[in-house]
Backbone bond lengths (Angstrom), bond angles and torsions (degrees), N, CA, C in turn:
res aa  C-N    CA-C-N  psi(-1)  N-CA   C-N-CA  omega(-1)  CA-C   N-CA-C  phi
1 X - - - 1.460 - - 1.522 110.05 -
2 X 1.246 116.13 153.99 1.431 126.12 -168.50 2.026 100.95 -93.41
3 X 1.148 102.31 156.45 1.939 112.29 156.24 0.958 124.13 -137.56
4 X 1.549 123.00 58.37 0.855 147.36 -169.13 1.799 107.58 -62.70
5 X 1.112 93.17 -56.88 1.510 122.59 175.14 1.312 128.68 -46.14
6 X 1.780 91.80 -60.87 1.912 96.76 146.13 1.592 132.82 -56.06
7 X 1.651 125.27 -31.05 1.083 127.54 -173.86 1.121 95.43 -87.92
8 X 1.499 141.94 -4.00 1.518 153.61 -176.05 1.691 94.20 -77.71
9 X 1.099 113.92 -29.22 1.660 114.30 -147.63 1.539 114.71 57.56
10 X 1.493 111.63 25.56 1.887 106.75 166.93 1.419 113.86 -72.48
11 X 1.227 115.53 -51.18 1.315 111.76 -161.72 1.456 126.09 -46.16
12 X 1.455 112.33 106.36 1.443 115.83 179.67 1.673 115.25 -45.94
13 X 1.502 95.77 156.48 1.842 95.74 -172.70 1.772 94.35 -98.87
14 X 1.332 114.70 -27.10 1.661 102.70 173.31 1.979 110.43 -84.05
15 X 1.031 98.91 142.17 1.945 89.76 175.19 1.368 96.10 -66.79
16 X 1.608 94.40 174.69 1.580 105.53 -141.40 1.387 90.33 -117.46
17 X 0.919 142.42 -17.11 1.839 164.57 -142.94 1.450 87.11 -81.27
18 X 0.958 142.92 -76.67 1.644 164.36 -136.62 1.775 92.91 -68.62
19 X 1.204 110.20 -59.40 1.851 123.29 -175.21 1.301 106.60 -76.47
20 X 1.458 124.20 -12.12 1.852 126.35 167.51 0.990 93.48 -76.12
21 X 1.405 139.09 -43.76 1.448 120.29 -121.91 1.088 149.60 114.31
22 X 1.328 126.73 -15.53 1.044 166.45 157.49 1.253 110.48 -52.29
23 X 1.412 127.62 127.65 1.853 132.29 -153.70 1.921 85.03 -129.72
24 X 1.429 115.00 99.16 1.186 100.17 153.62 1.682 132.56 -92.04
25 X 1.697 115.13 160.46 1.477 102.65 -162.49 1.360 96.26 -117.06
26 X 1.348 127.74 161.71 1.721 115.90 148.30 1.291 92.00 113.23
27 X 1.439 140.93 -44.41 1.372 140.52 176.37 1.209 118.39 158.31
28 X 1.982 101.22 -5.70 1.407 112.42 -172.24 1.590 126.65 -62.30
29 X 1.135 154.79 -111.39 1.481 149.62 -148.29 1.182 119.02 -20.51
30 X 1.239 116.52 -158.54 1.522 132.76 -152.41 1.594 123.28 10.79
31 X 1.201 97.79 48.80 2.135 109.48 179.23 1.741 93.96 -78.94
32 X 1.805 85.09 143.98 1.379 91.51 -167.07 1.816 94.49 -126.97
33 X 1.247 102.20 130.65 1.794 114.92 -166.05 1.746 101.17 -52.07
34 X 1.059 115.84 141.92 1.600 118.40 175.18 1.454 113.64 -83.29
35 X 1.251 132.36 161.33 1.572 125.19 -157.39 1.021 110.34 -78.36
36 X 1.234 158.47 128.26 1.119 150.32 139.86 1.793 110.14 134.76
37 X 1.476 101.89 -13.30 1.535 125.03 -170.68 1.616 92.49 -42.85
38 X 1.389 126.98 -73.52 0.901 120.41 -176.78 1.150 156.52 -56.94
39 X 1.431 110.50 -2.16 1.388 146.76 170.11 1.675 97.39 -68.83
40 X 1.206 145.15 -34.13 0.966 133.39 -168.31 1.354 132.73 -63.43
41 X 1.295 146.42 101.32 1.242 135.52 165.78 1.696 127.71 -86.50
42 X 1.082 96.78 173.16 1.263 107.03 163.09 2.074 101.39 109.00
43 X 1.491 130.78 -157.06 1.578 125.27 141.38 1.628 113.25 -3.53
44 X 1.730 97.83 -59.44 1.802 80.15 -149.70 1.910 90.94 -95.74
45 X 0.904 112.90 31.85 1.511 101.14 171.37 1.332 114.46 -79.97
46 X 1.350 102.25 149.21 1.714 113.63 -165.73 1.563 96.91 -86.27
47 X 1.212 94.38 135.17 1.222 130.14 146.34 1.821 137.61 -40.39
48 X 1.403 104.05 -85.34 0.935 153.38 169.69 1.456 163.40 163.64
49 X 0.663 158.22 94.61 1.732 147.56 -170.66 1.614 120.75 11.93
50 X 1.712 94.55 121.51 1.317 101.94 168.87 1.199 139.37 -133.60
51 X 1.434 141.81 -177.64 1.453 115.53 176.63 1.770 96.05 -124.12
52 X 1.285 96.73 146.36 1.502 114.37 -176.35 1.886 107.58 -107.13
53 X 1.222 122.70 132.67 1.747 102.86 -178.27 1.420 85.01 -133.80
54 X 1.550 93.87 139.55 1.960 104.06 144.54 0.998 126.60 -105.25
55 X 1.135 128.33 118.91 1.650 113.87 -159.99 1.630 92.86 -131.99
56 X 1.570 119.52 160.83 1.388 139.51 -135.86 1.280 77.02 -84.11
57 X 1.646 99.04 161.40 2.108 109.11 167.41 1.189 102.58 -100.55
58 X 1.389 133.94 3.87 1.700 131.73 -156.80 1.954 81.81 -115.90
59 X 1.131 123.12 -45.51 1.670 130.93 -175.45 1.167 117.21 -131.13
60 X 0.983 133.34 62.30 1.894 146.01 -160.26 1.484 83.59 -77.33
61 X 1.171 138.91 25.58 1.787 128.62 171.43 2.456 76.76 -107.56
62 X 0.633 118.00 -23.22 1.616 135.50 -173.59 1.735 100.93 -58.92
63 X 1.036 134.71 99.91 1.623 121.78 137.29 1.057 131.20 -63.35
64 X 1.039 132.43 96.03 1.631 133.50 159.59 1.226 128.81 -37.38
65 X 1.393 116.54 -75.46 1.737 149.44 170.01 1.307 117.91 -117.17
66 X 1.331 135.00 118.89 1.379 122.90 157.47 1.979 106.60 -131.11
67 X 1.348 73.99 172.69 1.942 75.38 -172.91 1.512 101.85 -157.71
68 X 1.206 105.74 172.93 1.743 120.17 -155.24 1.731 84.91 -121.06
69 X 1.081 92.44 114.34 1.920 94.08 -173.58 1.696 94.83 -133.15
70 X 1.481 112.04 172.45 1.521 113.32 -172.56 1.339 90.72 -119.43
71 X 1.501 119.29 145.51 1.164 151.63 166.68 1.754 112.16 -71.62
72 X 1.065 132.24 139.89 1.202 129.13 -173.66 1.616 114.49 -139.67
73 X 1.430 128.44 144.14 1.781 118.40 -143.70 1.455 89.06 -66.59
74 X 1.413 146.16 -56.99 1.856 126.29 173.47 1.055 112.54 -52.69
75 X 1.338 141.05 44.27 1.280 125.73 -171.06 1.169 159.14 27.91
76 X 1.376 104.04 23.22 1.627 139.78 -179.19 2.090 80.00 -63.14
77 X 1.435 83.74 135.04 1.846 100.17 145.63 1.822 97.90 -113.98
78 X 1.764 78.83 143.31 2.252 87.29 166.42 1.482 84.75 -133.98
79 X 1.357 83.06 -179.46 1.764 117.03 153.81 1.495 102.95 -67.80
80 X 1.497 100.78 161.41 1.449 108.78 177.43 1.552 112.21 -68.54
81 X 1.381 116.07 16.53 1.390 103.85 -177.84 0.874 100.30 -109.22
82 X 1.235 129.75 16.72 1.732 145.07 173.26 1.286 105.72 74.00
83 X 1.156 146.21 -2.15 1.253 139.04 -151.77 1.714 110.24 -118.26
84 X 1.999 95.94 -74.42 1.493 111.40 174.92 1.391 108.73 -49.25
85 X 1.365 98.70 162.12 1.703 123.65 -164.89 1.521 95.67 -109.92
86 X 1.512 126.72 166.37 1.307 124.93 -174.98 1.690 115.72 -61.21
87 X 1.615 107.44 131.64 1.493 111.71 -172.32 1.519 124.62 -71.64
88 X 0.874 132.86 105.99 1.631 137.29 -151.54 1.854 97.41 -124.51
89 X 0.875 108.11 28.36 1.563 101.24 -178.60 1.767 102.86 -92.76
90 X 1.094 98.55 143.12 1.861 122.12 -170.20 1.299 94.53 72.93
91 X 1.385 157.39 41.47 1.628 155.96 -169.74 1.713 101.93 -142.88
92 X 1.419 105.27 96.01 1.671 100.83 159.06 1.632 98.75 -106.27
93 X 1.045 96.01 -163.80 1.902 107.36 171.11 1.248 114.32 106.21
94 X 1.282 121.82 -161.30 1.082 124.84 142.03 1.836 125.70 -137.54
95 X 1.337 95.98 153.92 1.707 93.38 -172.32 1.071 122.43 -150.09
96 X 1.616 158.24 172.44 1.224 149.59 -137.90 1.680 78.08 -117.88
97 X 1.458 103.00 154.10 1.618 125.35 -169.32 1.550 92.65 -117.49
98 X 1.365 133.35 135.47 1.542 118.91 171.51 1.619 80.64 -136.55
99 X 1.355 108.82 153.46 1.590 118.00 160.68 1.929 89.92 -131.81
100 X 1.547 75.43 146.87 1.699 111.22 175.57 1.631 120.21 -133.92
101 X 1.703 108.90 158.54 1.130 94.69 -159.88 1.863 86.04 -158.22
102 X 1.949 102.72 139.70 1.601 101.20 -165.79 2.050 118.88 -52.62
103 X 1.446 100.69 1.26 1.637 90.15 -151.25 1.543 83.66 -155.89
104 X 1.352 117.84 -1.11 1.469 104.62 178.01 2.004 103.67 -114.08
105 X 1.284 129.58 166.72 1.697 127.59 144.14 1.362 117.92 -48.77
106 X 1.096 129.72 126.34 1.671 127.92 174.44 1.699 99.83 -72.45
107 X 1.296 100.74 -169.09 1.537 105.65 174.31 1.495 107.52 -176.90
108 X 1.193 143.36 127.65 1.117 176.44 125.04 1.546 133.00 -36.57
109 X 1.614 108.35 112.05 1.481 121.66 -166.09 1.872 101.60 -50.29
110 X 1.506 104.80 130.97 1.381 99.82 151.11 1.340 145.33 -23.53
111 X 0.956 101.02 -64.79 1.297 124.74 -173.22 1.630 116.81 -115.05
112 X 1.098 134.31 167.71 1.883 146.62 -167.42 1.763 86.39 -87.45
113 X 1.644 108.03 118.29 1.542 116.86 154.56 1.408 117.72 -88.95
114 X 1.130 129.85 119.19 1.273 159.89 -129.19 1.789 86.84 -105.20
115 X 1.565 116.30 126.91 1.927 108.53 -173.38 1.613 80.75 -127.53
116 X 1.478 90.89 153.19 1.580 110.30 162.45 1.211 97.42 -160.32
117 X 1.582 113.21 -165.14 1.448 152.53 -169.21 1.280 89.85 -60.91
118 X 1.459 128.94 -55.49 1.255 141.59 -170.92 1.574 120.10 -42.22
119 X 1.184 154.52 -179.61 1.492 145.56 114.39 1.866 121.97 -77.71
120 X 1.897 87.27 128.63 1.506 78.88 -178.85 1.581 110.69 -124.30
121 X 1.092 111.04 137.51 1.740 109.90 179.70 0.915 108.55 -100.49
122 X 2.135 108.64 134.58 1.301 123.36 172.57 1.598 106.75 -128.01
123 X 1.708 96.09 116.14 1.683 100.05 -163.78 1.662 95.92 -97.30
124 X 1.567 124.32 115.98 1.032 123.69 -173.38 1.632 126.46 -85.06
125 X 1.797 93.37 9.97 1.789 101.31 -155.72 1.691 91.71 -131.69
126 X 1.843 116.60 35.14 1.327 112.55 -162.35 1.720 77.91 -137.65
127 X 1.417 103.35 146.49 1.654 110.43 170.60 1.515 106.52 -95.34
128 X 0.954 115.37 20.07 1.317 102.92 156.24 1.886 112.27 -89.69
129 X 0.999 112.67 -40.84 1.263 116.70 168.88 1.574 123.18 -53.73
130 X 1.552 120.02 118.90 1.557 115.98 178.70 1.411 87.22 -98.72
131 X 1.621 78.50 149.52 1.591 114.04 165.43 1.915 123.51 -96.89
132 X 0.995 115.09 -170.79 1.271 104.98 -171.19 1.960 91.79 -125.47
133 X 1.324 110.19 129.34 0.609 118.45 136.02 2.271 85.23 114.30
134 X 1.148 141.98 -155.35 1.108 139.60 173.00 1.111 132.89 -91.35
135 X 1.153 156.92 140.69 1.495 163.21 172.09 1.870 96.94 38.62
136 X 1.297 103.71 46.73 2.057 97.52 -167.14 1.825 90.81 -79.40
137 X 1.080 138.72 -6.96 1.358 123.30 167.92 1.587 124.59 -133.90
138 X 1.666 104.57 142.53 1.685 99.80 -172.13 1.692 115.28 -77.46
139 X 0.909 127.71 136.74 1.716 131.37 166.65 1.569 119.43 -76.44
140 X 1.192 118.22 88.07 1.444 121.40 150.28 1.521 137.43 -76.15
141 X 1.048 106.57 115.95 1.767 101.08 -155.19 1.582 113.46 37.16
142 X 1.491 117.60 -128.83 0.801 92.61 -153.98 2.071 106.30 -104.72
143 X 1.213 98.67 22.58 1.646 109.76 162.53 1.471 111.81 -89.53
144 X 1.541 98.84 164.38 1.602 120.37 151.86 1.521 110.01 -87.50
145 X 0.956 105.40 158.61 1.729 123.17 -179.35 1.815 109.65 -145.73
146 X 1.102 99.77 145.05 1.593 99.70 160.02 1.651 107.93 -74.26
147 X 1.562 111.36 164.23 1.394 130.68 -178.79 1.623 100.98 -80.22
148 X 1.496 120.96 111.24 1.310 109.85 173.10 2.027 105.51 -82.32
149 X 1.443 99.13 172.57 1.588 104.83 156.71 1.075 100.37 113.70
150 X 1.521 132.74 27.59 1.456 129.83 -178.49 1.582 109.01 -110.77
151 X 1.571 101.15 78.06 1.655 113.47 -159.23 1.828 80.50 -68.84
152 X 1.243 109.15 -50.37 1.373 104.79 -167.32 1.787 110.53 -79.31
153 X 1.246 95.14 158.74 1.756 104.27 -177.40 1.499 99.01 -80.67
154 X 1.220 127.95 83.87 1.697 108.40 141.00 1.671 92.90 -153.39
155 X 1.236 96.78 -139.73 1.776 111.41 -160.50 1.556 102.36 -105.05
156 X 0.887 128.52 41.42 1.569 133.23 171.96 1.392 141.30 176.88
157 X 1.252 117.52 148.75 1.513 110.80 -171.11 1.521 122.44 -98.49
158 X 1.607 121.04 115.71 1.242 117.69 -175.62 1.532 107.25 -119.51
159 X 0.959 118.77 137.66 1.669 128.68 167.23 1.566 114.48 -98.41
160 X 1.415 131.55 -3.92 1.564 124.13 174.16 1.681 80.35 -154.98
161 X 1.768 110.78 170.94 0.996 140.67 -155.93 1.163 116.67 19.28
162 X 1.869 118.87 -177.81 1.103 136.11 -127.64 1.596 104.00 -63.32
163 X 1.145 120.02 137.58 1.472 120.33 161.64 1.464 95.13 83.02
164 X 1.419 126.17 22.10 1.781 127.36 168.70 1.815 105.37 -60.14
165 X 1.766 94.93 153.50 1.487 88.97 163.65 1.195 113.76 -86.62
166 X 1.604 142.88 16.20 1.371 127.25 -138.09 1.406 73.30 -102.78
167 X 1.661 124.08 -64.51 1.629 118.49 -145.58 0.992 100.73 -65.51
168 X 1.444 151.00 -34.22 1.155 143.19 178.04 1.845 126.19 -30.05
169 X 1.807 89.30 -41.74 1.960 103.76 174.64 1.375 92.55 -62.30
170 X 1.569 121.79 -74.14 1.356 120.71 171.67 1.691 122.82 -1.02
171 X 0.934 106.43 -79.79 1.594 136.11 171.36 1.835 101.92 -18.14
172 X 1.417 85.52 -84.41 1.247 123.50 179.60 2.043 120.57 -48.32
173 X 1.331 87.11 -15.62 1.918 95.49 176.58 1.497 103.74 -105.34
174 X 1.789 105.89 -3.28 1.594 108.09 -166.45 1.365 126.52 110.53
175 X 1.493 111.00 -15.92 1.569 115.86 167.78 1.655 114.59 87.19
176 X 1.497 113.10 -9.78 1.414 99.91 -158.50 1.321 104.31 -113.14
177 X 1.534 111.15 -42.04 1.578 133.22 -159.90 1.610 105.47 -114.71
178 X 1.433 124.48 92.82 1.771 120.14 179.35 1.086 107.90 -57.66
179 X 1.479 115.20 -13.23 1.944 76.93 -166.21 1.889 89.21 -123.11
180 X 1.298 121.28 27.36 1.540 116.97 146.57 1.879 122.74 -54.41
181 X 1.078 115.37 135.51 1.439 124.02 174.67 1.438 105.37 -103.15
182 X 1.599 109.02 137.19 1.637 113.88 172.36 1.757 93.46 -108.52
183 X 0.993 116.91 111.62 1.578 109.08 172.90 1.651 126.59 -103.08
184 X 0.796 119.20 -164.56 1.712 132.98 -173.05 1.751 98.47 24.63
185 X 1.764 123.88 78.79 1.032 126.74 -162.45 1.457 111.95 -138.72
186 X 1.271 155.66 130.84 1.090 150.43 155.05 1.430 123.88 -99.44
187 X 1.221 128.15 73.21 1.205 159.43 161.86 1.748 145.96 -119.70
188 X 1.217 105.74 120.05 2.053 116.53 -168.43 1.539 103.58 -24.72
189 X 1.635 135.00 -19.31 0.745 133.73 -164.69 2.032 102.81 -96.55
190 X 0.842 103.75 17.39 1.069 110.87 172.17 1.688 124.52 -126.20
191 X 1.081 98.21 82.63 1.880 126.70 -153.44 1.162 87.67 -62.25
192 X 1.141 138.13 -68.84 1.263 129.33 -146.95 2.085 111.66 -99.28
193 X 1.462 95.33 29.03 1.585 102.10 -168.81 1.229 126.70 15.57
194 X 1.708 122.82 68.38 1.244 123.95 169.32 1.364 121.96 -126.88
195 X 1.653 107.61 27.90 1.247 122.11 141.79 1.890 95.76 93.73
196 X 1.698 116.25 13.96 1.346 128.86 -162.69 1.338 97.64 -155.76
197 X 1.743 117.89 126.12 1.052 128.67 167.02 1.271 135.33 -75.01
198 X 1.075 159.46 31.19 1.488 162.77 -75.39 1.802 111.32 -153.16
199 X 1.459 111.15 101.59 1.587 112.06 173.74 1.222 136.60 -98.79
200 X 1.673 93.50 6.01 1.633 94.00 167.38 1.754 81.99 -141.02
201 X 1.497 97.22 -174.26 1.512 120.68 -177.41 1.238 132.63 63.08
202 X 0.847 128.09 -151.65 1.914 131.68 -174.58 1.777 97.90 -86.48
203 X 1.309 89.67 130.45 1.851 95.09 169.96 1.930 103.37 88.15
204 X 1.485 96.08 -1.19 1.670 91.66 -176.17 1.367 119.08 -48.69
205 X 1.615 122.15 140.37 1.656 122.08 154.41 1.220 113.54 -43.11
206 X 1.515 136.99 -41.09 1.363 141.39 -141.82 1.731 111.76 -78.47
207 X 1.769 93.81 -52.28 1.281 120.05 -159.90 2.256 96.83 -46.75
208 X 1.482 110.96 -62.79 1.111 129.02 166.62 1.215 117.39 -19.54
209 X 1.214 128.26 -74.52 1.790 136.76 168.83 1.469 122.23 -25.94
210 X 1.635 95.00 -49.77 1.532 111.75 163.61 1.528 126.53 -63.52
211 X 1.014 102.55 -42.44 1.576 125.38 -164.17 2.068 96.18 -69.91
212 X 1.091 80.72 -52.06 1.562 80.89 -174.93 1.539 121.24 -88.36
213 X 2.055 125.44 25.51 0.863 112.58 -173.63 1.581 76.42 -129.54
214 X 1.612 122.81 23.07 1.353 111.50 -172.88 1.681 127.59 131.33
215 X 0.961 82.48 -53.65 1.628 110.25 167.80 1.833 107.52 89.19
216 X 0.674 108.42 12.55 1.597 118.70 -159.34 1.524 119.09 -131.55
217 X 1.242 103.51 -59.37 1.775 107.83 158.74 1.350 118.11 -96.49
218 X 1.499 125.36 117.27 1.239 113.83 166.45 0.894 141.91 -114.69
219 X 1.744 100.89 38.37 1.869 105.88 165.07 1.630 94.35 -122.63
220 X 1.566 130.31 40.84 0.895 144.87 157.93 1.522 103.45 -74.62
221 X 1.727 109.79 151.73 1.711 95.44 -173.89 1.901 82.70 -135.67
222 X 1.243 110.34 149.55 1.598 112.51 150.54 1.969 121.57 -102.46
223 X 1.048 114.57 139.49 1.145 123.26 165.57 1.657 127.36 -70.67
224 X 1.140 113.98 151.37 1.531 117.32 179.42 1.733 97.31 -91.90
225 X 1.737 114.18 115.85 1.711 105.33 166.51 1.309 125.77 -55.27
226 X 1.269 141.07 41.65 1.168 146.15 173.75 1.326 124.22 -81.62
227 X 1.543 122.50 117.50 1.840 86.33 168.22 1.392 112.83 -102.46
């Protein structure tokens, strides 16, 4: 994964979840980035902001806990102090793990991950790991990925009619001129997070939306595996 965003100096120091819309439960929102976090390069450079959920095994439609954690280019999630690993203290049981993301489909463990005293790793970008629900993650070589292109906030990806993510880039370059660039930006409308809004040409937001509903039909829609 790229940090583009971080070497941008975009990345907000409050998570961003809270000002979408996004209702966290359990104790989660308003995490505030630790100093220097972003200075980091190399593996553990951030990414960006994510949301982590535990949600019940009896009602997995249920959040338990969620939290605004940073993404890191191996795909480490921490705490905003860049360091700590997800906080599980007073949490035994077991419960469904979902990760979410402002501009991508979240996706959600198959099956109930089992917490204790112990440390347990759940690698979300490995095929050994099931997901819940059908095709809920894309394969790049030889990882999983979440589905980017969800300029718009809900549970699916559309490239033509009502409520598409495409016009939104549109929008967002000004509506008038396609091949204007809005740059140095941190916004859902920036599909391919490289810190540049772009609806036509090489590196476009647009191309993506398409790409990942098929490439071929584009009033084809994908769903978010969530229930």
């Amino acid at each position: 994964m790229g940090d583009q965003l971080r070497a941008a100096g975009l990345l907000p120091v409050t998570e961003p979840y809270t000002a979408l819309g996004y209702v966290h439960v359990g104790g989660g929102g308003g995490e505030i980035v630790a100093h220097s976090v972003f200075s980091v390069t190399g593996p553990d450079a951030i990414v960006d902001w994510v949301v982590l959920e535990l949600r019940s095994v009896s009602t997995p439609t249920q959040v338990i806990r969620s939290y605004s954690m940073l993404l890191q280019r191996d795909g480490d999630l921490v705490r905003p102090d860049g360091v700590t690993r997800v906080p599980l203290s007073g949490l035994s049981g077991s419960y469904y793990m979902a990760v979410r993301h402002r501009n991508h489909l979240g996706a959600m463990t198959a099956a109930p991950v089992a917490l204790s005293a112990i440390p347990v790793s759940v690698d979300f970008t490995t095929n050994t790991l099931a997901t819940y629900g059908t095709d809920a993650r894309k394969t790049v070589a030889t990882k999983r990925v979440l589905w980017s292109g969800n300029a718009v906030r809900d549970n699916r990806l559309r490239y033509t009619g009502a409520g598409n993510d495409r016009d939104p880039i549109l929008v967002r370059i000004g509506g008038v001129v396609p091949t204007h660039v809005v740059f140095g930006v941190y916004t859902r409308e920036d599909v391919n997070m490289d810190s540049n809004v772009k609806y036509t040409g090489a590196f476009n937001d647009r191309d993506p939306i398409l790409e990942n509903l098929g490439g071929t039909v584009p009033t084809a829609q994908r769903f978010e595996q969530l229930p």
